[in-house]
N, CA and C atoms as a LAMMPS dump frame, in Angstrom:
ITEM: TIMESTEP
0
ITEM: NUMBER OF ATOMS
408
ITEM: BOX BOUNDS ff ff ff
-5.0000000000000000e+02 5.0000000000000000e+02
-5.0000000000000000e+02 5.0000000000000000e+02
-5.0000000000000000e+02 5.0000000000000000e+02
ITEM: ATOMS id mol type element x y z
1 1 1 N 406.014 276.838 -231.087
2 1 2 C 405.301 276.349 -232.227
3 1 3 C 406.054 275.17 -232.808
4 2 1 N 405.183 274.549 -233.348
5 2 2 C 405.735 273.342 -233.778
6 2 3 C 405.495 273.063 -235.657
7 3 1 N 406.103 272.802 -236.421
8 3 2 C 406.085 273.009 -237.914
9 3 3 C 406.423 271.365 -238.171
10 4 1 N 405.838 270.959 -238.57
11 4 2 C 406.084 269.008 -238.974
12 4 3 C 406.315 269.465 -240.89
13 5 1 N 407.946 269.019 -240.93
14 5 2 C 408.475 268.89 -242.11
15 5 3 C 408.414 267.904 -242.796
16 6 1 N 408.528 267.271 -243.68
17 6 2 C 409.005 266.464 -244.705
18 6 3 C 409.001 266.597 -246.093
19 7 1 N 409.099 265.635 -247.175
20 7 2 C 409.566 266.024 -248.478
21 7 3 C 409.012 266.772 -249.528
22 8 1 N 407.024 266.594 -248.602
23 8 2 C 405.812 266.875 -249.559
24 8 3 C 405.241 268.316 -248.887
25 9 1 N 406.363 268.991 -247.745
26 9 2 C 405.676 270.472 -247.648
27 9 3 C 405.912 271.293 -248.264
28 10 1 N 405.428 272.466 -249.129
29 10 2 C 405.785 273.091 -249.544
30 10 3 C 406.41 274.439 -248.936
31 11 1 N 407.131 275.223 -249.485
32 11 2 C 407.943 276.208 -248.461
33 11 3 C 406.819 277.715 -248.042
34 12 1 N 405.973 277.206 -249.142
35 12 2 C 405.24 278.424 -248.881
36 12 3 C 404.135 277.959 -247.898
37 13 1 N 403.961 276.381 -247.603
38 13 2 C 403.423 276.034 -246.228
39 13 3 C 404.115 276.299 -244.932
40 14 1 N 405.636 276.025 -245.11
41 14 2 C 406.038 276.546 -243.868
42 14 3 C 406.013 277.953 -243.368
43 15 1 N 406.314 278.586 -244.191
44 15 2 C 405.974 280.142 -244.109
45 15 3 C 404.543 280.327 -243.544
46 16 1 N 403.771 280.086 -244.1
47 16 2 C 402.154 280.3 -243.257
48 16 3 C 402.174 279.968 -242.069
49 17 1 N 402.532 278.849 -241.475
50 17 2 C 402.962 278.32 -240.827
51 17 3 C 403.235 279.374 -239.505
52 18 1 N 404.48 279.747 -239.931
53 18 2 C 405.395 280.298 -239.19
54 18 3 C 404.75 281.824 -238.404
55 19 1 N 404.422 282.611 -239.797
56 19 2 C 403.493 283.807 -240.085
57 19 3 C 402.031 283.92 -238.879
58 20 1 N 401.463 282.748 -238.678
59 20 2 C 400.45 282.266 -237.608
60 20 3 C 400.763 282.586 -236.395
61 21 1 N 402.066 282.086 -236.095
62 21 2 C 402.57 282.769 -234.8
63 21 3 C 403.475 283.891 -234.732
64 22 1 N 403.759 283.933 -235.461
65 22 2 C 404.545 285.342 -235.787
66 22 3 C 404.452 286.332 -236.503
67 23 1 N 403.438 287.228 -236.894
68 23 2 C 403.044 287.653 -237.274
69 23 3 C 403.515 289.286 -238.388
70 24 1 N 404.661 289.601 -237.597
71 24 2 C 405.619 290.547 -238.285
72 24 3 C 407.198 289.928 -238.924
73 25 1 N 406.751 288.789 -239.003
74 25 2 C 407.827 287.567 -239.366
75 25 3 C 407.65 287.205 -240.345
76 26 1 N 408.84 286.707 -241.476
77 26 2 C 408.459 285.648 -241.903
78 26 3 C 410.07 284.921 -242.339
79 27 1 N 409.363 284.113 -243.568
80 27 2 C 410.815 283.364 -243.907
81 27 3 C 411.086 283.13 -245.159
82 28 1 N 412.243 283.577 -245.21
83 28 2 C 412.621 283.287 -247.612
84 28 3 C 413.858 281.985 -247.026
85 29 1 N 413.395 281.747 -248.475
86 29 2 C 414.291 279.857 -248.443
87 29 3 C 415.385 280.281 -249.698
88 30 1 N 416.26 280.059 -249.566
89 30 2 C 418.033 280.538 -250.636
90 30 3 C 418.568 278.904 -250.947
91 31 1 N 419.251 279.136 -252.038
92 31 2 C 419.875 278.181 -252.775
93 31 3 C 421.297 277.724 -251.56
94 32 1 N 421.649 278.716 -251.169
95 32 2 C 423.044 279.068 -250.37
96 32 3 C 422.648 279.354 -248.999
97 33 1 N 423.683 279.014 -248.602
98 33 2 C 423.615 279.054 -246.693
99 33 3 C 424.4 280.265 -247.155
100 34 1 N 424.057 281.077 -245.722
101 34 2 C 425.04 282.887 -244.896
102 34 3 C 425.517 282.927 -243.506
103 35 1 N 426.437 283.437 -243.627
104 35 2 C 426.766 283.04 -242.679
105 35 3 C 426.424 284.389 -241.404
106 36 1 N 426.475 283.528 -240.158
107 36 2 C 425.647 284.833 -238.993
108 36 3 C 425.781 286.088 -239.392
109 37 1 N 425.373 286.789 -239.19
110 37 2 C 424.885 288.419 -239.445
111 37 3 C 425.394 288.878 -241.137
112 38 1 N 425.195 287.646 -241.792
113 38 2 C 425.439 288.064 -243.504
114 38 3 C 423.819 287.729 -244.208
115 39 1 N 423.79 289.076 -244.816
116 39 2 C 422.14 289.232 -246.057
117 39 3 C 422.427 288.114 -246.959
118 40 1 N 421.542 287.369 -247.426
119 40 2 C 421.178 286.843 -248.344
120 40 3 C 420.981 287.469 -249.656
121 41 1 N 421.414 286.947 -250.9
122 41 2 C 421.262 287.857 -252.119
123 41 3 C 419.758 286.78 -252.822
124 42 1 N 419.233 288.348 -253.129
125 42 2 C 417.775 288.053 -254.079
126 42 3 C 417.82 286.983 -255.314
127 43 1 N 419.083 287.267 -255.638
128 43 2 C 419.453 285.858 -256.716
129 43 3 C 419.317 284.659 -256.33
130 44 1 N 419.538 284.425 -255.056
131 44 2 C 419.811 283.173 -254.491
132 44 3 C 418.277 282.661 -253.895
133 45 1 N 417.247 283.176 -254.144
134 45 2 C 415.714 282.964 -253.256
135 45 3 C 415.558 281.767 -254.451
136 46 1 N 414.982 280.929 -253.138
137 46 2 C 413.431 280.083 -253.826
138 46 3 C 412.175 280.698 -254.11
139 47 1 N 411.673 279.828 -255.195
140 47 2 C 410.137 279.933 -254.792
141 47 3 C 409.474 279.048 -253.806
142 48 1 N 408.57 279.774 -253.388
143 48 2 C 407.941 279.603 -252.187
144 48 3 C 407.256 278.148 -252.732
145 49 1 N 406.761 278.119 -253.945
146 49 2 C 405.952 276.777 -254.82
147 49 3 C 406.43 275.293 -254.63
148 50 1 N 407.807 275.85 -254.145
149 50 2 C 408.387 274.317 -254.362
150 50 3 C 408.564 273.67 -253.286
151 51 1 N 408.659 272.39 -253.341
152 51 2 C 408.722 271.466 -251.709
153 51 3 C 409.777 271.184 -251.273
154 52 1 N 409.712 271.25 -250.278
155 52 2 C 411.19 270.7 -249.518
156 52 3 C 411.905 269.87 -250.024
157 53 1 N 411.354 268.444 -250.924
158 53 2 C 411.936 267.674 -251.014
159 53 3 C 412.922 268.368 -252.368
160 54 1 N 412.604 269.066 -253.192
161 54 2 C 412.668 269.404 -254.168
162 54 3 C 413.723 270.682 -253.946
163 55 1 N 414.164 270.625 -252.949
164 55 2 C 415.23 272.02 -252.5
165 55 3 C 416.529 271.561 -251.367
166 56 1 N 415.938 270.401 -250.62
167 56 2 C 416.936 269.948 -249.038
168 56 3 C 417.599 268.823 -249.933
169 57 1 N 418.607 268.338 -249.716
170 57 2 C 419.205 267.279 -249.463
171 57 3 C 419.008 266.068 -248.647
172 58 1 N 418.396 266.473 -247.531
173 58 2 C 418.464 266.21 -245.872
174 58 3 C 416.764 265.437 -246.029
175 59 1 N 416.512 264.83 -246.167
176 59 2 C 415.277 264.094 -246.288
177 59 3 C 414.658 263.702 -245.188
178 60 1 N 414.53 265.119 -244.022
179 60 2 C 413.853 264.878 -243.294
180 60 3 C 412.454 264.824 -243.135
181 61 1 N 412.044 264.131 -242.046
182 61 2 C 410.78 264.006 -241.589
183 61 3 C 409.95 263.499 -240.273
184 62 1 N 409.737 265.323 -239.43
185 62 2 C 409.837 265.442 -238.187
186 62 3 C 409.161 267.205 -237.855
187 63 1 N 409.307 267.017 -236.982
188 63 2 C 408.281 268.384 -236.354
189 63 3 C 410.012 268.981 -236.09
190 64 1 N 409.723 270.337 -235.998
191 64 2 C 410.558 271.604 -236.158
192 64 3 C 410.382 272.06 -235.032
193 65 1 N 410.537 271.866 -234.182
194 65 2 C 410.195 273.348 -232.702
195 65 3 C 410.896 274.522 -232.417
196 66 1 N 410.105 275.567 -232.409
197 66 2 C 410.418 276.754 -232.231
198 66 3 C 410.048 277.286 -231.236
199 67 1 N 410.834 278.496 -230.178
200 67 2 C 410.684 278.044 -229.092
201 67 3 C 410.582 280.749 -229.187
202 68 1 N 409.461 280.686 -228.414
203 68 2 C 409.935 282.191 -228.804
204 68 3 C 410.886 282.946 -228.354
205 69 1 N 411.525 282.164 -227.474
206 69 2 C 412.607 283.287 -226.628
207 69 3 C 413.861 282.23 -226.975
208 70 1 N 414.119 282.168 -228.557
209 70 2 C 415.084 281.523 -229.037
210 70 3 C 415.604 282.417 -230.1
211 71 1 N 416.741 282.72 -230.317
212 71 2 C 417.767 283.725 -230.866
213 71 3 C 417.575 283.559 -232.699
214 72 1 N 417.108 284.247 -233.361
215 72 2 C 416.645 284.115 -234.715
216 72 3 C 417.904 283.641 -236.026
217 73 1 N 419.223 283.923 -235.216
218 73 2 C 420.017 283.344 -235.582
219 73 3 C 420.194 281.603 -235.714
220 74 1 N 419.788 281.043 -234.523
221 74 2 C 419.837 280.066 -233.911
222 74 3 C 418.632 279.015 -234.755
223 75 1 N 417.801 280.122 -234.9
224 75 2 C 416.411 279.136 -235.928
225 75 3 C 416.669 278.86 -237.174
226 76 1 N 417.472 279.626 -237.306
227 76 2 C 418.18 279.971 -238.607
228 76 3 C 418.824 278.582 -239.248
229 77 1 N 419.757 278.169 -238.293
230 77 2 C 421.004 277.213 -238.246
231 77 3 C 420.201 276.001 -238.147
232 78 1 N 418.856 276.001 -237.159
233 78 2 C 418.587 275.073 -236.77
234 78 3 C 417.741 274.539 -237.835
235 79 1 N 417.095 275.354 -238.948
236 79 2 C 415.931 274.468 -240.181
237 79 3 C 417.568 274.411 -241.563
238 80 1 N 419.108 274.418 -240.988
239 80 2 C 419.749 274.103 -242.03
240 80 3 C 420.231 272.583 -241.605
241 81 1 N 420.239 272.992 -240.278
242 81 2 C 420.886 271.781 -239.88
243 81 3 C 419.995 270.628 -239.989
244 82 1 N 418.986 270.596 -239.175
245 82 2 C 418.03 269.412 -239.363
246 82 3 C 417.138 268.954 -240.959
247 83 1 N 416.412 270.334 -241.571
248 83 2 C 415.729 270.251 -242.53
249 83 3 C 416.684 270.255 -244.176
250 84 1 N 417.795 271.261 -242.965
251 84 2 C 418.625 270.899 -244.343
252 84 3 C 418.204 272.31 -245.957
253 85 1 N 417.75 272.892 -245.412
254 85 2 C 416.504 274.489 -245.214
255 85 3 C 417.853 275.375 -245.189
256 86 1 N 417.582 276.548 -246.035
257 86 2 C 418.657 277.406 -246.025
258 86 3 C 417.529 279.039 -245.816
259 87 1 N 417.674 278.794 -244.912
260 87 2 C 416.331 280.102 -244.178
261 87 3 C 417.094 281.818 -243.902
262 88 1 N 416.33 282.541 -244.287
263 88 2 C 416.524 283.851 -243.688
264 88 3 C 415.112 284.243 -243.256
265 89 1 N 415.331 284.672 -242.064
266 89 2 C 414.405 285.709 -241.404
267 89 3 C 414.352 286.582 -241.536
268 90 1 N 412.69 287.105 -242.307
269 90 2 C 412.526 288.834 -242.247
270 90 3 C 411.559 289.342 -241.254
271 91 1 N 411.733 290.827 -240.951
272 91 2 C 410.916 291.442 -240.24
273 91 3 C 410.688 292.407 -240.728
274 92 1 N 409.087 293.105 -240.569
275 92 2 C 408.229 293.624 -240.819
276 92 3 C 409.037 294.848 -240.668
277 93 1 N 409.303 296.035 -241.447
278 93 2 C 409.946 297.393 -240.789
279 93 3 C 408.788 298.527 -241.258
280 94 1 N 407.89 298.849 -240.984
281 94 2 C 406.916 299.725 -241.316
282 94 3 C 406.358 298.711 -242.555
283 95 1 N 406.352 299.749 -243.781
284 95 2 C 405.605 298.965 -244.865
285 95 3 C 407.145 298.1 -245.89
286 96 1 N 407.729 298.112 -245.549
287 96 2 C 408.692 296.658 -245.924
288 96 3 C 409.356 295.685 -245.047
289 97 1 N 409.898 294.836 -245.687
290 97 2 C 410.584 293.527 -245.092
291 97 3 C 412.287 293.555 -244.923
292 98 1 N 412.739 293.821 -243.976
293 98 2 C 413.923 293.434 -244.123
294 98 3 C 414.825 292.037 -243.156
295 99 1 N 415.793 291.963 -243.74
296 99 2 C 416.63 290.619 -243.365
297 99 3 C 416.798 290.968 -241.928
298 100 1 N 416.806 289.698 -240.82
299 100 2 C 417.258 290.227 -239.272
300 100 3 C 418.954 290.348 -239.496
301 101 1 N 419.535 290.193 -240.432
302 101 2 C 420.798 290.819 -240.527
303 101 3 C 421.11 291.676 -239.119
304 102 1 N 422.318 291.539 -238.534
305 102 2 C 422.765 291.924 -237.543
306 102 3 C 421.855 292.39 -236.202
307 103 1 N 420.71 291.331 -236.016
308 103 2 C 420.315 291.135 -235.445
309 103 3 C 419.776 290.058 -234.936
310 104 1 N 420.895 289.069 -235.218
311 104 2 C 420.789 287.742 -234.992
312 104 3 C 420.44 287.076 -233.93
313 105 1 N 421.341 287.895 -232.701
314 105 2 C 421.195 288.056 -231.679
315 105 3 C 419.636 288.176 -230.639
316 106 1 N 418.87 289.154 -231.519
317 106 2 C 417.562 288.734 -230.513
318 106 3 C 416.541 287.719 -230.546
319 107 1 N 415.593 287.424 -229.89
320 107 2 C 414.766 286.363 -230.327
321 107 3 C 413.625 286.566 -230.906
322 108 1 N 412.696 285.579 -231.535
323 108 2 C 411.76 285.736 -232.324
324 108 3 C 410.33 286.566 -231.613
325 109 1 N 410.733 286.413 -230.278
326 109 2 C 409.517 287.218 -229.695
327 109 3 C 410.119 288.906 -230.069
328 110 1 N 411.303 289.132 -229.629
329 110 2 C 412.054 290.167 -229.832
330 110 3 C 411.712 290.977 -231.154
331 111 1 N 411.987 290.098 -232.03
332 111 2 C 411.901 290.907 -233.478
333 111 3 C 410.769 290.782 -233.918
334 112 1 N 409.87 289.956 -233.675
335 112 2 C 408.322 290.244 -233.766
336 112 3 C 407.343 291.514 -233.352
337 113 1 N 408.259 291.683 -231.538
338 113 2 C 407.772 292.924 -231.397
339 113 3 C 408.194 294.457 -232.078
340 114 1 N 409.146 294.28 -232.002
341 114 2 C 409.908 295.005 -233.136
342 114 3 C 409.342 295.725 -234.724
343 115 1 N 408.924 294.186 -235.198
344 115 2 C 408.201 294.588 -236.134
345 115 3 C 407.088 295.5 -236.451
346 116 1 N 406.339 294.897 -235.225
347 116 2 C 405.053 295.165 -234.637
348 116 3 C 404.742 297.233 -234.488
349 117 1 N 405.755 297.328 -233.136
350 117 2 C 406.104 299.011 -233.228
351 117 3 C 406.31 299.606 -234.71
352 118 1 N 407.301 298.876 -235.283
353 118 2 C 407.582 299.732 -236.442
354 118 3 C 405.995 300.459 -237.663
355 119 1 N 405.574 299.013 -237.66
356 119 2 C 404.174 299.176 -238.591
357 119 3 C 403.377 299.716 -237.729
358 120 1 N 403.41 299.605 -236.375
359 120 2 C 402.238 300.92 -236.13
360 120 3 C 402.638 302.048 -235.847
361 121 1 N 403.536 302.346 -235.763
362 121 2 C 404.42 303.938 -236.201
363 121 3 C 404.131 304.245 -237.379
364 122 1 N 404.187 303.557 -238.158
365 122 2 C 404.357 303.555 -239.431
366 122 3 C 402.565 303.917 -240.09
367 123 1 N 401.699 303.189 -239.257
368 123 2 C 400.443 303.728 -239.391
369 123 3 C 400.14 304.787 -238.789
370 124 1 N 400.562 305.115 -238.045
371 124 2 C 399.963 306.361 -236.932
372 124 3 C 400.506 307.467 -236.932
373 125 1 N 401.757 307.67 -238.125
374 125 2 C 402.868 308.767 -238.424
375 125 3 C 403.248 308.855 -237.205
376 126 1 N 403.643 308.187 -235.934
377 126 2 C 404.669 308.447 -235.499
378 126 3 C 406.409 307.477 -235.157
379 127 1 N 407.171 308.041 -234.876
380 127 2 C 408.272 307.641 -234.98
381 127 3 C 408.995 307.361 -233.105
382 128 1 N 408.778 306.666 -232.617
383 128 2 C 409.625 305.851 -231.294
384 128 3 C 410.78 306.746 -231.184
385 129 1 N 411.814 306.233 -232.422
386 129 2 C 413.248 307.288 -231.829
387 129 3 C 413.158 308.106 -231.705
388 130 1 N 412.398 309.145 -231.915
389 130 2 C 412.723 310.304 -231.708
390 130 3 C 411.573 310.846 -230.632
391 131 1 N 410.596 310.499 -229.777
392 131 2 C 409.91 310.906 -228.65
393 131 3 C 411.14 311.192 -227.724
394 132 1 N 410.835 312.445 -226.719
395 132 2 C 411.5 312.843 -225.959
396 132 3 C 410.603 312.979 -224.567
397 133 1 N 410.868 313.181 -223.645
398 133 2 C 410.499 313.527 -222.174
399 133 3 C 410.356 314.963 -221.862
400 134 1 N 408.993 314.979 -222.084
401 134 2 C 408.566 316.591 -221.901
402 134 3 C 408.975 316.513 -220.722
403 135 1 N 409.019 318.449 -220.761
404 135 2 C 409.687 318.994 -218.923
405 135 3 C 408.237 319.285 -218.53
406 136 1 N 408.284 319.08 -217.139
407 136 2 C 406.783 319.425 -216.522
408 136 3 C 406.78 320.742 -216.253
């Protein structure tokens, strides 16, 4: 997927954005960069209302590519480095959102699917970890 940044998007456009192809995904924008496998504090969130230009330093203006079998860590670094974007990734965990915190490591197809299982476990009352292998 491809996301075309500059000064007049708003963050809650990129998020839709993002959400389109990813669907148990999304993204909160922070005052402060974290560093790999560190949570972001709720103090530190944007609103989604405000525009890039109005949050980056980095006055870019350029398409974003995201690639799905790219490490969520890595996307991470990559809308600070270029956009200048201080991003955390959440995923869908049943009926809440949490940070990919120490799971930096997998990729966005990864934690999408991820998400995905969880909320329909989560609809269907059942639970993944704990299925076992009936004896015949």
């Amino acid at each position: 997927m491809t996301i075309k940044i500059n000064d007049s998007i708003s963050l809650k456009e990129i998020n839709d954005l993002f959400i389109c192809s990813y669907p148990f995904l999304k993204l909160e924008f922070y005052h402060h960069t974290h560093l790999n496998e560190q949570e972001s504090l709720p103090s530190d969130l944007y609103s989604k209302n405000l525009l890039v230009g109005e949050v980056s330093k980095i006055h870019f203006n350029g398409n974003l590519k995201l690639h799905y079998w790219q490490k969520t860590g890595a996307i991470e670094q990559e809308f600070r480095s270029k956009a200048g974007l201080n991003v955390q990734i959440f995923r869908k965990n049943a009926d809440a959102w949490v940070q990919t915190v120490g799971t930096d490591e997998l990729t966005l197809e990864e934690q999408n699917e991820n998400g995905m299982k969880t909320t329909e476990d989560n609809l269907h009352g059942t639970n993944r970890t704990f299925e076992r292998e009936k004896k015949l």
